[in-house]
C-alpha positions as CSV (number, residue, x, y, z in Angstrom):
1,X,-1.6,-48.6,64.5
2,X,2.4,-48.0,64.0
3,X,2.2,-50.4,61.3
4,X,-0.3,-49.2,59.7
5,X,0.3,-45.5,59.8
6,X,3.8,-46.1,58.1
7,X,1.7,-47.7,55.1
8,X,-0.5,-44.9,54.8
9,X,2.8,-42.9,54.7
10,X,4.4,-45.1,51.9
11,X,1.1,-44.8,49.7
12,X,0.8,-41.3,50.2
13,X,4.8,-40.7,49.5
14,X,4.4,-43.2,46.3
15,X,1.5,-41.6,45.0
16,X,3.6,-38.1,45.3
17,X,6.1,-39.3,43.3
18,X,3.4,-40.7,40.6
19,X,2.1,-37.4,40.4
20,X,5.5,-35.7,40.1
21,X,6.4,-38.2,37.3
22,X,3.6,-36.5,36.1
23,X,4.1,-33.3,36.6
24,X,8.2,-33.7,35.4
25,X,6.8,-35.4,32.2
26,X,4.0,-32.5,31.1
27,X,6.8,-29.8,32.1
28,X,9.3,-32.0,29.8
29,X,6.6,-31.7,26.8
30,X,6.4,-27.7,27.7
31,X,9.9,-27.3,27.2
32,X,9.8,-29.0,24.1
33,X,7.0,-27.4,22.3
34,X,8.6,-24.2,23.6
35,X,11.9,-25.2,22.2
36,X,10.1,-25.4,19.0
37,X,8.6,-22.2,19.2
38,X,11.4,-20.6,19.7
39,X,13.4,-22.3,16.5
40,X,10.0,-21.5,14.8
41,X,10.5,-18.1,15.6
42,X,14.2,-17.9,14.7
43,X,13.4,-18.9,11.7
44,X,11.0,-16.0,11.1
45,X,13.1,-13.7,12.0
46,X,15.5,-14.6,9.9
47,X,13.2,-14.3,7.3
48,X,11.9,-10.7,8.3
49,X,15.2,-9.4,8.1
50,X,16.2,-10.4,4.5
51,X,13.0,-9.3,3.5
52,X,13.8,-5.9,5.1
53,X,16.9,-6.2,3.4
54,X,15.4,-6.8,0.3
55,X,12.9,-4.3,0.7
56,X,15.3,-1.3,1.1
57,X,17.5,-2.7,-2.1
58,X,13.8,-2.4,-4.0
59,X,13.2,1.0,-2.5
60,X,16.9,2.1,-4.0
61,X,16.3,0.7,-6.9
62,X,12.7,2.1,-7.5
63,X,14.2,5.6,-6.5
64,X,17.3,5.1,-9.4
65,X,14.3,4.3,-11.8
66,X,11.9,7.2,-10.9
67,X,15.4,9.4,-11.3
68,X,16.2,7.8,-15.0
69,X,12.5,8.3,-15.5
70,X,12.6,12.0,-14.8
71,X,15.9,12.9,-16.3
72,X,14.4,11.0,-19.8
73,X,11.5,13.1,-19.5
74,X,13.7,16.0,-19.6
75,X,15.5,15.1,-22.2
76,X,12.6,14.4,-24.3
77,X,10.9,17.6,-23.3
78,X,14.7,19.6,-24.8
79,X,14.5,16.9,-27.5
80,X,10.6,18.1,-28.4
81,X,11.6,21.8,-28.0
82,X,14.5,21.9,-30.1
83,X,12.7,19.8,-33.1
84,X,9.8,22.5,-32.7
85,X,12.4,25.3,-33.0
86,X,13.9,23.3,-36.3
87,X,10.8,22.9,-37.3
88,X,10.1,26.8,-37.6
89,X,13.6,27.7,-38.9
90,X,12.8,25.1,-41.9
91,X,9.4,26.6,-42.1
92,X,10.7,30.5,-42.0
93,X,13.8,28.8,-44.6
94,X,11.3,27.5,-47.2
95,X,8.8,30.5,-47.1
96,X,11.4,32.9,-48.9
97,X,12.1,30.3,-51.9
98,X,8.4,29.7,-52.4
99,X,7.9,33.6,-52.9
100,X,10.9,34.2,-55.2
């Protein structure tokens, strides 16, 4: 009964080890794929911030455009004012000389 009560003890003590074999292997494969995940996500968040960066150097440079863009416009709007202001000092200019 001794005898055989130790060999029950060995099985059940080998078959505990089997299992945490087991058990050490499928944690081994968790920290893996996390370890992956996580360079995985490095990655992307490297990427996230240079496309933040680049996105604020767009938005600077789309505000310098819109100002160009509106400081043209004003100077086309002068530009159109003073050639319609030329345009009626040539006109009052000519009118004289035709009626003499």
């Amino acid at each position: 009964g001794h005898e055989q009560l130790l060999k029950m003890m060995e099985e059940r003590m080998m078959d505990v080890e089997q299992k945490l074999r087991l058990v050490k292997r499928l944690l081994q494969d968790k920290v893996n794929q996390l370890k992956e995940q996580l360079s995985k996500n490095t990655k992307a968040d490297a990427v996230v911030k240079d496309l933040y960066v680049e996105n604020a150097q767009l938005l600077k440079a789309l505000e310098m455009t819109e100002q160009r863009q509106k400081t043209a416009e004003k100077k086309n709007y002068l530009l159109e004012e003073k050639i319609a202001n030329l345009n009626k000092i040539v006109k009052n200019l000519a009118s004289p000389s035709f009626n003499s």
